[in-house]
gemmi code that builds the backbone of each chain (N, CA, C; Angstrom):
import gemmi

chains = {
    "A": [
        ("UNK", (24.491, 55.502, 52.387), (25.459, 56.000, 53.347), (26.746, 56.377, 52.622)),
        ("UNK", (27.185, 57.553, 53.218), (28.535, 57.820, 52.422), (29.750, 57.267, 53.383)),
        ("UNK", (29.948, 56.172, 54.381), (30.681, 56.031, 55.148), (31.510, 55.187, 54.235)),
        ("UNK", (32.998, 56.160, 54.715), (34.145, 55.508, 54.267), (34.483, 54.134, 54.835)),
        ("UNK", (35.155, 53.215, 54.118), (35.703, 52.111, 55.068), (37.592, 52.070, 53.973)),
        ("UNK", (38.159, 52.188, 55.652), (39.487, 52.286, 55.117), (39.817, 50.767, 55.083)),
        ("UNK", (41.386, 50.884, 55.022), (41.900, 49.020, 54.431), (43.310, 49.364, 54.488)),
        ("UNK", (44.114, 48.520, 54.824), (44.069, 47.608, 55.822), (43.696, 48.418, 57.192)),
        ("UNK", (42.897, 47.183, 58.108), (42.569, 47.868, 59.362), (43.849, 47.787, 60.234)),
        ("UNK", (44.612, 47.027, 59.851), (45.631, 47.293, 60.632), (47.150, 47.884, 59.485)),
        ("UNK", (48.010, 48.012, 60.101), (49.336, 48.252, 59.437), (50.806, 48.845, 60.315)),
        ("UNK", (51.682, 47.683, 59.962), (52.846, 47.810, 61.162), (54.035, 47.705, 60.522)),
        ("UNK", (54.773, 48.928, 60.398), (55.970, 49.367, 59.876), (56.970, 49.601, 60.511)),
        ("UNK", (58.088, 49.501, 60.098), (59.440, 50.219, 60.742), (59.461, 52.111, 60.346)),
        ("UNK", (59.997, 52.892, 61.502), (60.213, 53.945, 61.513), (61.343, 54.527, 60.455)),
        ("UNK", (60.648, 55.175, 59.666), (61.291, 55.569, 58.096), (60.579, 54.677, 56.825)),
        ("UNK", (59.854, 53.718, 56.993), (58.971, 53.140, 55.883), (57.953, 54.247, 55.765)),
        ("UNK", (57.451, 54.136, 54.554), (56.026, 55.141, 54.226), (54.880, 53.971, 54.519)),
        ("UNK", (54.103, 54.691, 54.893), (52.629, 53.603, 55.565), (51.106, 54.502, 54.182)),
        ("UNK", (50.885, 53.708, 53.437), (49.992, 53.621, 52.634), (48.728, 52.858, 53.296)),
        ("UNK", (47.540, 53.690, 53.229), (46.263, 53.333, 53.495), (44.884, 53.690, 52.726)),
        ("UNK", (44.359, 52.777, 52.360), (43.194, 53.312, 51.157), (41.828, 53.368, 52.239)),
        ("UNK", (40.873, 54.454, 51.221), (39.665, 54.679, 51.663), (38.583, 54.650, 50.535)),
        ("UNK", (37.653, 53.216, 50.468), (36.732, 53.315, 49.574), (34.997, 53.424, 49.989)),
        ("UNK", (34.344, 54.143, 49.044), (33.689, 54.978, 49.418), (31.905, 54.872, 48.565)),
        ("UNK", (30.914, 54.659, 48.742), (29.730, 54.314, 47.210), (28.806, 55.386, 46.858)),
        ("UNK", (28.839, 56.666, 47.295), (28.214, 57.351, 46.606), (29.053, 58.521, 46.341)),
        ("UNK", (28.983, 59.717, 45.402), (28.836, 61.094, 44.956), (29.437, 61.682, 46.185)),
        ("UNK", (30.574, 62.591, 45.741), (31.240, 63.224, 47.518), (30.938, 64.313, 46.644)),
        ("UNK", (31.405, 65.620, 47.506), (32.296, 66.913, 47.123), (33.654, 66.905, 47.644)),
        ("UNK", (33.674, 66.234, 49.039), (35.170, 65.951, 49.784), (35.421, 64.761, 50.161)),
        ("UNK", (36.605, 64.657, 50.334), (36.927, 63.483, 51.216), (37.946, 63.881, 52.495)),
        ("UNK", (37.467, 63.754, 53.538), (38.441, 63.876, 54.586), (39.821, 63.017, 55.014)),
        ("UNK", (40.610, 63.502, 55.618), (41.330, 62.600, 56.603), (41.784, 62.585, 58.317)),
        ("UNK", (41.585, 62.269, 58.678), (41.905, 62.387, 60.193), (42.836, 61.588, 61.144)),
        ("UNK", (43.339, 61.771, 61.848), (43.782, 61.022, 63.107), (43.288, 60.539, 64.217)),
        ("UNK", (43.551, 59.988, 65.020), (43.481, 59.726, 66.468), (44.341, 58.984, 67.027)),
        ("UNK", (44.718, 59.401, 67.878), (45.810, 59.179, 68.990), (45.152, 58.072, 70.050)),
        ("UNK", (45.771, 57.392, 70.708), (44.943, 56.833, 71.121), (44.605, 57.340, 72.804)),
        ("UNK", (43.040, 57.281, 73.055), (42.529, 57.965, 73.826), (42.145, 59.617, 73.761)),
        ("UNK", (42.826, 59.438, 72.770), (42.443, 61.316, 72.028), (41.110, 61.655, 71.196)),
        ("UNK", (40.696, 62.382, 70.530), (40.005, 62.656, 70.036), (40.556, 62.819, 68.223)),
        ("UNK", (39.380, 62.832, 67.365), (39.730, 63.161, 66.139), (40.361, 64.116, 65.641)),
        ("UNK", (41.568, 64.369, 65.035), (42.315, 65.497, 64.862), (42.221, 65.571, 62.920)),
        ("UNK", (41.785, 66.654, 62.347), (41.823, 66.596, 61.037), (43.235, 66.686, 60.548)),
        ("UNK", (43.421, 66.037, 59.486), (45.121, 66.131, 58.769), (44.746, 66.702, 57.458)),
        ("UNK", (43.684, 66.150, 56.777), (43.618, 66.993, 55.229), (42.356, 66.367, 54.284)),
        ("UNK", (42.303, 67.616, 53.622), (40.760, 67.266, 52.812), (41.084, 67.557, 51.159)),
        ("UNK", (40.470, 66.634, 50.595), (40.825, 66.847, 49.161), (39.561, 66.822, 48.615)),
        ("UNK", (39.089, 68.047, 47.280), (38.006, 68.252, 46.980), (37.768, 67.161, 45.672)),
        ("UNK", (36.315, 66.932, 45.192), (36.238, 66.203, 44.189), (36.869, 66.830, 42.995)),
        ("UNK", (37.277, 67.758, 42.729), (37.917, 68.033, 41.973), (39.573, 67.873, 41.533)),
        ("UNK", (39.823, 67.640, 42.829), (41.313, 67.547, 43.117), (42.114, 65.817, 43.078)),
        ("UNK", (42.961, 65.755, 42.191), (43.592, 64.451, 42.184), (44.535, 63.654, 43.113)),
        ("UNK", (45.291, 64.726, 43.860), (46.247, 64.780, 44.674), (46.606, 66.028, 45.758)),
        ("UNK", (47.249, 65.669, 46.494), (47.428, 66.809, 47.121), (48.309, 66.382, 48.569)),
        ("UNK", (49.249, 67.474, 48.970), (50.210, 67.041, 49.573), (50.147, 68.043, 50.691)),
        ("UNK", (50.929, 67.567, 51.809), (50.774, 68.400, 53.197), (52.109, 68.143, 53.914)),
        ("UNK", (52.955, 68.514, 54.066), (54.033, 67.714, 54.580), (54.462, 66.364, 53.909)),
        ("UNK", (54.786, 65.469, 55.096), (55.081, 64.387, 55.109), (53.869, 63.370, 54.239)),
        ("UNK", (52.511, 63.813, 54.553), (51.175, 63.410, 53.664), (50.893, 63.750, 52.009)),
        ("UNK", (50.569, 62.865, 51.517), (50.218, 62.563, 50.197), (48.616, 61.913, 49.990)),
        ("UNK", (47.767, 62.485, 49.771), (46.509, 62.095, 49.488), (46.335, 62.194, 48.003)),
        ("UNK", (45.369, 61.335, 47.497), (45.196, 60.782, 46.107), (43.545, 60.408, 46.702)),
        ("UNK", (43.020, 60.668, 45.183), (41.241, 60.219, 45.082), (40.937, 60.435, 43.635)),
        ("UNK", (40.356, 59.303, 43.518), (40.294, 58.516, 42.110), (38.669, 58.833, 42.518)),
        ("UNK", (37.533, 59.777, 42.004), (36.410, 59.469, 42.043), (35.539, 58.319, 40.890)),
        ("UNK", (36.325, 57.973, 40.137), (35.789, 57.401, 39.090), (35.888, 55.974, 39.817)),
        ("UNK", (36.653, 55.457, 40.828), (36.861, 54.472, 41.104), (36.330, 54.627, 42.778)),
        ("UNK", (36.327, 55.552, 42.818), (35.346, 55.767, 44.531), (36.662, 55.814, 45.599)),
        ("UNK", (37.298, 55.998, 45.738), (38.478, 55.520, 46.209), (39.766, 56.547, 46.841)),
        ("UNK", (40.189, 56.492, 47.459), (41.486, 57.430, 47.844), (42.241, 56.757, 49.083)),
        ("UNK", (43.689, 57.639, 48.581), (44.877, 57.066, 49.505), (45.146, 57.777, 50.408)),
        ("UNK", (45.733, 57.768, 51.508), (46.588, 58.568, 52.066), (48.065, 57.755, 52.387)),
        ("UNK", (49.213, 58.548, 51.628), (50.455, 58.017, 52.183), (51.048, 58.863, 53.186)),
        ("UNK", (51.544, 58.304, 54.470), (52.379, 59.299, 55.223), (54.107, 58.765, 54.870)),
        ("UNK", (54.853, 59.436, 53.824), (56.350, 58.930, 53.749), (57.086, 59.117, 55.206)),
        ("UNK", (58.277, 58.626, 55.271), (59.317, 58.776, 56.025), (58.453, 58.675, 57.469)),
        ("UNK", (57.694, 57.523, 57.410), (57.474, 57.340, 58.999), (58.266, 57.573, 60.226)),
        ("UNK", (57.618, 58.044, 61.276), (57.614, 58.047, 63.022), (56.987, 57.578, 63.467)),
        ("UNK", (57.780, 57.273, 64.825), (56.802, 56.795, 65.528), (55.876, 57.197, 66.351)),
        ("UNK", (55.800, 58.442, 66.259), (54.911, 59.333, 66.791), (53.568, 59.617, 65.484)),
        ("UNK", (53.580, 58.453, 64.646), (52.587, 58.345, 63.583), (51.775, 57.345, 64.286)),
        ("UNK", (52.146, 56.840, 65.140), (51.622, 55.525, 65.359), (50.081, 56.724, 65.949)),
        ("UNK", (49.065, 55.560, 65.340), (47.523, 56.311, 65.707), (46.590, 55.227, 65.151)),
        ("UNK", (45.074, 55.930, 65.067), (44.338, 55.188, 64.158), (44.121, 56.387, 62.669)),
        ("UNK", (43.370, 56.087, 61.879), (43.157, 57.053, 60.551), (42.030, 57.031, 60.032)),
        ("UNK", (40.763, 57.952, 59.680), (40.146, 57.432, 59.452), (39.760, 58.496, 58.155)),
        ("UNK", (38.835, 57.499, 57.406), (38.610, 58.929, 55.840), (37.271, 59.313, 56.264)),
        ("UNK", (36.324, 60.313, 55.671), (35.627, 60.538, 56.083), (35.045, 61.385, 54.648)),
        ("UNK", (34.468, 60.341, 54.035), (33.217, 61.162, 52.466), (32.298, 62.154, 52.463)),
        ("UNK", (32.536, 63.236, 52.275), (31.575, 64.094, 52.492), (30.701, 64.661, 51.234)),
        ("UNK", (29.648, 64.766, 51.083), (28.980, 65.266, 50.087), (27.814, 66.392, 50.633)),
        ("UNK", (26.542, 66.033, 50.659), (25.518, 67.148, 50.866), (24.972, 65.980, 52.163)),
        ("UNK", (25.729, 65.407, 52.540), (25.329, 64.585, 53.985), (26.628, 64.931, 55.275)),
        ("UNK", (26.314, 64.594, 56.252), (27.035, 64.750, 57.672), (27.967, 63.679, 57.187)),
        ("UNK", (29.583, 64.281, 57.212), (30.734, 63.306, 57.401), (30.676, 62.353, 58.062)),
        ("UNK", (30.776, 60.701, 57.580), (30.640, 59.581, 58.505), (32.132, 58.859, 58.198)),
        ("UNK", (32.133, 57.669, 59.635), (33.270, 57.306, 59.947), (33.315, 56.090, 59.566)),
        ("UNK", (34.577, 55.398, 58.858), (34.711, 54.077, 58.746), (35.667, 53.490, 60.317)),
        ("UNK", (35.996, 52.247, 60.302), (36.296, 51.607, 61.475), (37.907, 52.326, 61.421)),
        ("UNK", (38.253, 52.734, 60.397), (39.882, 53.240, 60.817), (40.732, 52.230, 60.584)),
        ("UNK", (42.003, 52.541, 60.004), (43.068, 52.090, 60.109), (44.255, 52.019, 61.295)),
        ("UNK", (44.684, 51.147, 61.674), (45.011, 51.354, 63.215), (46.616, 51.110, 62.494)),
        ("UNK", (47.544, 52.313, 62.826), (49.096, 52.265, 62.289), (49.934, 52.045, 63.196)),
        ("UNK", (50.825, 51.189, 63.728), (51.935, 51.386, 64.595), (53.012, 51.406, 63.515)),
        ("UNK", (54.156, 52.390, 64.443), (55.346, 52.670, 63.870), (56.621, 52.145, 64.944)),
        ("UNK", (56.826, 51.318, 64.741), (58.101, 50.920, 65.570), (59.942, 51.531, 65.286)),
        ("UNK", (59.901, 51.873, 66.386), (60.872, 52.880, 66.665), (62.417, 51.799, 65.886)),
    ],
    "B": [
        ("UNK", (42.752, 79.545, 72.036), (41.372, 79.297, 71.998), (41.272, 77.383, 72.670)),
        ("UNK", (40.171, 77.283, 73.366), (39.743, 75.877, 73.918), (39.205, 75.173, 72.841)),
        ("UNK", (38.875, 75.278, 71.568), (37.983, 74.726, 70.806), (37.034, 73.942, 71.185)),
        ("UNK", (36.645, 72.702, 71.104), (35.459, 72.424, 71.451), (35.945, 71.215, 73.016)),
        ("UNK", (35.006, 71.750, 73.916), (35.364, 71.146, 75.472), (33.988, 70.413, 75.723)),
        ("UNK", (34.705, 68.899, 76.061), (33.270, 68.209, 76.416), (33.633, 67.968, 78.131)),
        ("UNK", (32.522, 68.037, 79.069), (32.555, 67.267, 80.390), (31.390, 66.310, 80.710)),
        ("UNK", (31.451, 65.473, 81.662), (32.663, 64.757, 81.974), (33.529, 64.199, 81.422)),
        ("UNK", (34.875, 63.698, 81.436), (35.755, 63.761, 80.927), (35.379, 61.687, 81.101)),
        ("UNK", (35.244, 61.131, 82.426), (34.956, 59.630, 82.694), (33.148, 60.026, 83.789)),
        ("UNK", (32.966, 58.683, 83.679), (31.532, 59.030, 83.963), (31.143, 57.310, 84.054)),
        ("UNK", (30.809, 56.957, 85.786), (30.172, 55.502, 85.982), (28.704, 55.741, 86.291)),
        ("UNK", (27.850, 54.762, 85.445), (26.563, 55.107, 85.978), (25.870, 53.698, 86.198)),
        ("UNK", (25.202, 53.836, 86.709), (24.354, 52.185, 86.976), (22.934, 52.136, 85.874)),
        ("UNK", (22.812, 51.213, 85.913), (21.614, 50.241, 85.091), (20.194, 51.349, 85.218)),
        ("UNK", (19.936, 52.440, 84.288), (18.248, 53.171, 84.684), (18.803, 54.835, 85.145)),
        ("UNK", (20.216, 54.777, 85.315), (20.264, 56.098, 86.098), (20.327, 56.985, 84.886)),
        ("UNK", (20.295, 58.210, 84.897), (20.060, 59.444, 83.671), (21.665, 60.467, 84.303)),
        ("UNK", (22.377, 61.266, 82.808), (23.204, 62.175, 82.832), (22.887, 62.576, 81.440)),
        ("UNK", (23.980, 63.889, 81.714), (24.107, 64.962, 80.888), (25.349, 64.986, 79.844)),
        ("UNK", (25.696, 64.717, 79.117), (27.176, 65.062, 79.028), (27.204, 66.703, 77.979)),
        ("UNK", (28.088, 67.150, 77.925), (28.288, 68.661, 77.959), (29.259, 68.905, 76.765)),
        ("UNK", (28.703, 69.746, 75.954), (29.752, 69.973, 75.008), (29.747, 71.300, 74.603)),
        ("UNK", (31.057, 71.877, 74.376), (30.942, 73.433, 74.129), (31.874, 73.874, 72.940)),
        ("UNK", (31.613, 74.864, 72.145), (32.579, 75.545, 71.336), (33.073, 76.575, 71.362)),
        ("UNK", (34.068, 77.069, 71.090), (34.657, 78.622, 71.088), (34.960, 79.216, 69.948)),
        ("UNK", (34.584, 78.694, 68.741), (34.961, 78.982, 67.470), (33.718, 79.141, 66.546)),
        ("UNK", (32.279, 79.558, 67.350), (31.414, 80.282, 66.394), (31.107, 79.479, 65.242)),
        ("UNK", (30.506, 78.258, 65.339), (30.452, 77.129, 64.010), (28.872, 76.829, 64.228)),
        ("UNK", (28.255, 77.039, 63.415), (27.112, 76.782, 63.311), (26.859, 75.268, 63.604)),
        ("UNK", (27.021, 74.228, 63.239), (27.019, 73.057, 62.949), (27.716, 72.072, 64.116)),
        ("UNK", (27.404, 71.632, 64.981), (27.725, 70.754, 66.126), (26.735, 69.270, 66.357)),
        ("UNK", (27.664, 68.082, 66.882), (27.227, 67.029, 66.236), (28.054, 66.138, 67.677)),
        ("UNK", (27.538, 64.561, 68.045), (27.625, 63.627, 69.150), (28.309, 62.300, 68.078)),
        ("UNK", (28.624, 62.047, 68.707), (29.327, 60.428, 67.842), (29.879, 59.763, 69.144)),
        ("UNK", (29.384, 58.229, 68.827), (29.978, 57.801, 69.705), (30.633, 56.801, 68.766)),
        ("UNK", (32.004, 56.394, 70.181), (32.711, 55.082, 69.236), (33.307, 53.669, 69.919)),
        ("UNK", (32.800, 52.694, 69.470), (32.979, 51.478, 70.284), (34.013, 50.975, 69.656)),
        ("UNK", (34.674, 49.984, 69.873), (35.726, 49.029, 69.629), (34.990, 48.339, 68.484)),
        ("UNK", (35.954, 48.301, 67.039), (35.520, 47.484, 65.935), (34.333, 48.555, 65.020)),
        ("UNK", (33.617, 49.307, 65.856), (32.910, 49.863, 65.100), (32.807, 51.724, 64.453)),
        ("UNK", (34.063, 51.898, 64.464), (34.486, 53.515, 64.000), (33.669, 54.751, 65.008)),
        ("UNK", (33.170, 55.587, 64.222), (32.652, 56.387, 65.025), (31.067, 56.691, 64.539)),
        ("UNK", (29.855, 56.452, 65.088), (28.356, 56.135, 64.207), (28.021, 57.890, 65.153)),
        ("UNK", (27.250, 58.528, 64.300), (26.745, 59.560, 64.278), (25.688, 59.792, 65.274)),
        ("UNK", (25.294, 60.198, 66.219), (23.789, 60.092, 67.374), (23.098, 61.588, 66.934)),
        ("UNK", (23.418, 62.050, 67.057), (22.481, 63.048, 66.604), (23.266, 64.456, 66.109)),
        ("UNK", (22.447, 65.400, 65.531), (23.540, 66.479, 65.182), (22.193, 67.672, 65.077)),
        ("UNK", (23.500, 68.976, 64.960), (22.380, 70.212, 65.043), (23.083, 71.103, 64.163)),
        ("UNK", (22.380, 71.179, 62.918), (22.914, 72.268, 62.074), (22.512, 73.731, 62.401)),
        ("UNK", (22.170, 74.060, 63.537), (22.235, 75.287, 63.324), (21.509, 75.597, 65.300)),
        ("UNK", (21.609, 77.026, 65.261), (20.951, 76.690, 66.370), (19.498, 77.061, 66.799)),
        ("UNK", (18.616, 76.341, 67.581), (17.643, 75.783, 67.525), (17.001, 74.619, 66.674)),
        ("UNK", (17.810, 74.074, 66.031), (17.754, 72.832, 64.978), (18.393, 71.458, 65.451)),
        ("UNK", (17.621, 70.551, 65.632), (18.288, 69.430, 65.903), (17.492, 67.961, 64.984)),
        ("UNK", (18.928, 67.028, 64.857), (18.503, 65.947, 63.781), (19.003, 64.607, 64.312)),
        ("UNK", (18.420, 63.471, 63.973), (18.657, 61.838, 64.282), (20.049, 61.992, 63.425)),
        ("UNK", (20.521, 61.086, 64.243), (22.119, 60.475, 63.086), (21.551, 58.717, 63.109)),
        ("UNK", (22.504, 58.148, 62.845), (22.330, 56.847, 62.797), (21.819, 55.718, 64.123)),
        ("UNK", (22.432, 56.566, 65.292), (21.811, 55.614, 66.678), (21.340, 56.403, 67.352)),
        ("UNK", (20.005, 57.007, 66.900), (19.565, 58.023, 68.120), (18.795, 57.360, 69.153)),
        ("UNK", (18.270, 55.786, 69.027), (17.936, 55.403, 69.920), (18.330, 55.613, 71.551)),
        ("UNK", (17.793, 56.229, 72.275), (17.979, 55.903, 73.687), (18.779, 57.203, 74.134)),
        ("UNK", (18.821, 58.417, 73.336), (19.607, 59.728, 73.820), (18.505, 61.007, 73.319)),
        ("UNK", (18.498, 62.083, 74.117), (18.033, 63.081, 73.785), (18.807, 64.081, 73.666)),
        ("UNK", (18.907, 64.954, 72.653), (19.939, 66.316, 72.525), (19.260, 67.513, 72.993)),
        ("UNK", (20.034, 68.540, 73.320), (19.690, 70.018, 73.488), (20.709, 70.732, 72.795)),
        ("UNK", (20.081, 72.056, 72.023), (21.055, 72.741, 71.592), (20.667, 74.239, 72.355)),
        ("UNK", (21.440, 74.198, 73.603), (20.965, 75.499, 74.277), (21.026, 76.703, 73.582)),
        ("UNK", (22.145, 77.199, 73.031), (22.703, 78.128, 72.366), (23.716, 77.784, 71.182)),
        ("UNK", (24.127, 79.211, 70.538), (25.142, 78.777, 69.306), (26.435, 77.773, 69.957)),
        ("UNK", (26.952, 77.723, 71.443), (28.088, 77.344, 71.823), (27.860, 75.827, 72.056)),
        ("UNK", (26.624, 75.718, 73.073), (26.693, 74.930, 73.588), (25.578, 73.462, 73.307)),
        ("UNK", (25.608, 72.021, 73.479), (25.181, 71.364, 72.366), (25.526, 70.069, 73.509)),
        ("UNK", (24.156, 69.076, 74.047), (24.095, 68.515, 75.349), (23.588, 67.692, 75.158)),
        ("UNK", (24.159, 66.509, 75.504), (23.175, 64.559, 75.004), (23.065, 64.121, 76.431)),
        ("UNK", (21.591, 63.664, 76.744), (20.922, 63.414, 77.586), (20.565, 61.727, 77.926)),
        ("UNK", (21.126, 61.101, 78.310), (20.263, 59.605, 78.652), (20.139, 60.012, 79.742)),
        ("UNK", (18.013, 58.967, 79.400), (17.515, 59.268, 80.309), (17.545, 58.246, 81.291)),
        ("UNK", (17.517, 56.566, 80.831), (17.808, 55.584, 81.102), (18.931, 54.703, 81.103)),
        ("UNK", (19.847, 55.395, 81.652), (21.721, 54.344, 80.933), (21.325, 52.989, 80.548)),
        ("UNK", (21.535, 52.423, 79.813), (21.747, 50.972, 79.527), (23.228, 50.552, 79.359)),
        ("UNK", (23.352, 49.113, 79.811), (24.815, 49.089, 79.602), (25.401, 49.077, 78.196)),
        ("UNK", (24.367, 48.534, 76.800), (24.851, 49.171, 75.766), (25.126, 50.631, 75.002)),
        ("UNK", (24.759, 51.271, 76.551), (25.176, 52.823, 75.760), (26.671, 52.828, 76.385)),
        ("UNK", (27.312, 51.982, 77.067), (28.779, 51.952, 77.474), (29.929, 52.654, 76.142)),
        ("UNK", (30.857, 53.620, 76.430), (31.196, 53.906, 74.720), (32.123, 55.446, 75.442)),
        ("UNK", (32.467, 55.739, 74.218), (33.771, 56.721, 74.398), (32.543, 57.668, 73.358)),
        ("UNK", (32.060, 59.001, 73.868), (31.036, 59.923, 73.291), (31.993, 61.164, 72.698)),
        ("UNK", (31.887, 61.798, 71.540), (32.709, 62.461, 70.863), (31.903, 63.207, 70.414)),
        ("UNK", (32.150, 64.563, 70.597), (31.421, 65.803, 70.586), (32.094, 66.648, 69.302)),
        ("UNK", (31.608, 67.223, 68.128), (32.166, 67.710, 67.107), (31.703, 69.355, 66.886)),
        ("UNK", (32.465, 70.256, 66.066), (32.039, 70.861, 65.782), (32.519, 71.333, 63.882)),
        ("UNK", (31.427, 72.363, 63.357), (32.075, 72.447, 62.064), (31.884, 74.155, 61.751)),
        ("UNK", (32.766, 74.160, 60.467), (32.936, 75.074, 60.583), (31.617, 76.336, 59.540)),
        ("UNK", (31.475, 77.549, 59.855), (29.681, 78.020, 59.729), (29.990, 78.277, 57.880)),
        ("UNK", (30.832, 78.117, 57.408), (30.556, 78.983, 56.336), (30.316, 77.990, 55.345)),
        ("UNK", (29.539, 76.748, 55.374), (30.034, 75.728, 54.324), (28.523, 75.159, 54.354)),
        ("UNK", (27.366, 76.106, 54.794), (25.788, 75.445, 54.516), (25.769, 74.349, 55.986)),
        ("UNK", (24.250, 74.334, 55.793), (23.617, 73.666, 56.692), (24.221, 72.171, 56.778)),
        ("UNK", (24.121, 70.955, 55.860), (25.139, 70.273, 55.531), (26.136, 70.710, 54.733)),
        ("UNK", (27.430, 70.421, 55.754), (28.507, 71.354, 55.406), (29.170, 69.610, 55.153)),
        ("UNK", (30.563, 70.469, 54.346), (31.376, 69.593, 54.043), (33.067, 70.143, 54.736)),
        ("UNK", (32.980, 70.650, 55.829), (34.134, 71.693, 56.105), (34.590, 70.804, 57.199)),
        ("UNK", (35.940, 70.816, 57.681), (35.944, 69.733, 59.022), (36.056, 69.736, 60.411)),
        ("UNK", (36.131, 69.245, 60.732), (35.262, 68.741, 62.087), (36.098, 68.847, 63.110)),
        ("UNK", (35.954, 69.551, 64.167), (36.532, 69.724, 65.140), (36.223, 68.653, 66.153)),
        ("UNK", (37.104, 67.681, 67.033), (36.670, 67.197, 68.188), (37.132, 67.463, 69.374)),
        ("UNK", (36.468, 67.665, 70.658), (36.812, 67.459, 71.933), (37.036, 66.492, 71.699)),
        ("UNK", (38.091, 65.983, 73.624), (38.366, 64.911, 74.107), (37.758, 63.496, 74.174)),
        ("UNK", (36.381, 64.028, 74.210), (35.991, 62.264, 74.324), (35.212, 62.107, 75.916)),
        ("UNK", (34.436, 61.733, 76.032), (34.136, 61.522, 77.256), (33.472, 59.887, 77.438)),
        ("UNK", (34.475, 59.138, 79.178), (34.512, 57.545, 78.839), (33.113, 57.474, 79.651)),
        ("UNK", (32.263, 56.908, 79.253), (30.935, 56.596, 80.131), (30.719, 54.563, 79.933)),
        ("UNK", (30.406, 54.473, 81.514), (30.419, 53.119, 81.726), (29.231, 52.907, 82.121)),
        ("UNK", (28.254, 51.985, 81.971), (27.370, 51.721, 82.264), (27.046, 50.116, 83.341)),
        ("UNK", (26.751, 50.511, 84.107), (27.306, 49.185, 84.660), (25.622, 48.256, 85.457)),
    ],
}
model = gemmi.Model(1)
for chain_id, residues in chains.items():
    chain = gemmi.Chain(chain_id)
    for i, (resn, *xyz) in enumerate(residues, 1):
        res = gemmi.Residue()
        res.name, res.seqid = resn, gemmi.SeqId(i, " ")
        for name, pos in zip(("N", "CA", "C"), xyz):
            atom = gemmi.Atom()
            atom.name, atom.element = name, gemmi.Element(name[0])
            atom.pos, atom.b_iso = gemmi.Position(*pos), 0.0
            res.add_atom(atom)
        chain.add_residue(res)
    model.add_chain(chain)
structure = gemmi.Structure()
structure.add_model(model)
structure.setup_entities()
């Protein structure tokens, strides 16, 4: 199975802290996803980084993936509280993207 | 554009009874896919259809049947509710240019809440 499992499942910050969350992963990707959810919402994609790629930035987002170590981050700096969600990574290779349990973020105002 | 629209949106059913739930796309993606997601346990894969007229098991296909009517539209069937199919059902779509297993990402509808009671 290529299902990600992120860490910590939970994480609770003050608004303006950066919220760091890892996603480790056991086989061979080409991608690694990232996503959101709101709660009661549906999955919203935020950003994909290829196996080739070390880093990569989107805004406020910072993703990192170490394939040698199976592994990747996503930081969101300068938290809101309109970050508050769940997160989930999502390993993709020559199989259907699967879901780990998510990181569940509140951001207190 | 609507991107991908699932109905019903909530949905109570009793112990044996059978529904449809409904999922559609507007963005021409070959690749459409069911997930459901319980509390504690992320989102597990039920079945998926790379293409159309093609359909495949995901991880809990127990106890659901799919249809892939057309390129848009993409329909999970219990025939028997059980109350462990109780769950928040998440309808995906992907995008066509990235192969049969694609690695491109995933569009979701809303979610539809089904209770089994």
């Amino acid at each position: 199975s290529q299902q990600g499992e992120e860490d910590p499942q939970a994480l609770s910050i003050q608004e303006g802290e950066n919220a760091t969350m890892n996603c480790s992963y056991k086989t061979s990707i080409n991608n690694l996803q990232w996503y959101r959810q709101n709660s009661g919402r549906g999955l919203v994609h935020l950003i994909l980084i290829r196996s080739n790629e070390r880093e990569k930035h989107s805004g406020r987002l910072r993703v990192t993936l170490d394939t040698s170590k199976k592994s990747s981050s996503l930081l969101i700096t300068a938290s809101r509280a309109a970050d508050t969600a769940s997160y989930f990574c999502a390993p993709a290779g020559s199989y259907i993207p699967t879901f780990g349990r998510g990181t569940s973020l509140i951001v207190h105002p | 554009n609507a991107g991908v629209t699932q109905t019903p949106k909530f949905q109570v059913l009793k112990t044996g009874q059978s529904m449809t739930l409904q999922c559609a796309q507007d963005m021409n993606h070959n690749s459409m896919y069911w997930y459901r997601q319980d509390p504690g346990m992320g989102l597990r894969l039920i079945y998926y259809s790379a293409s159309e007229g093609t359909t495949d098991k995901g991880e809990v296909p127990n106890g659901y049947n799919v249809s892939r009517l057309n390129k848009r539209e993409f329909s999970l069937r219990l025939e028997s509710a059980a109350p462990s199919q109780t769950s928040v059902y998440f309808c995906a779509s992907s995008d066509p240019n990235l192969g049969v297993h694609n690695t491109g990402e995933l569009f979701f509808g809303e979610g539809s809440r089904l209770t089994v009671l």
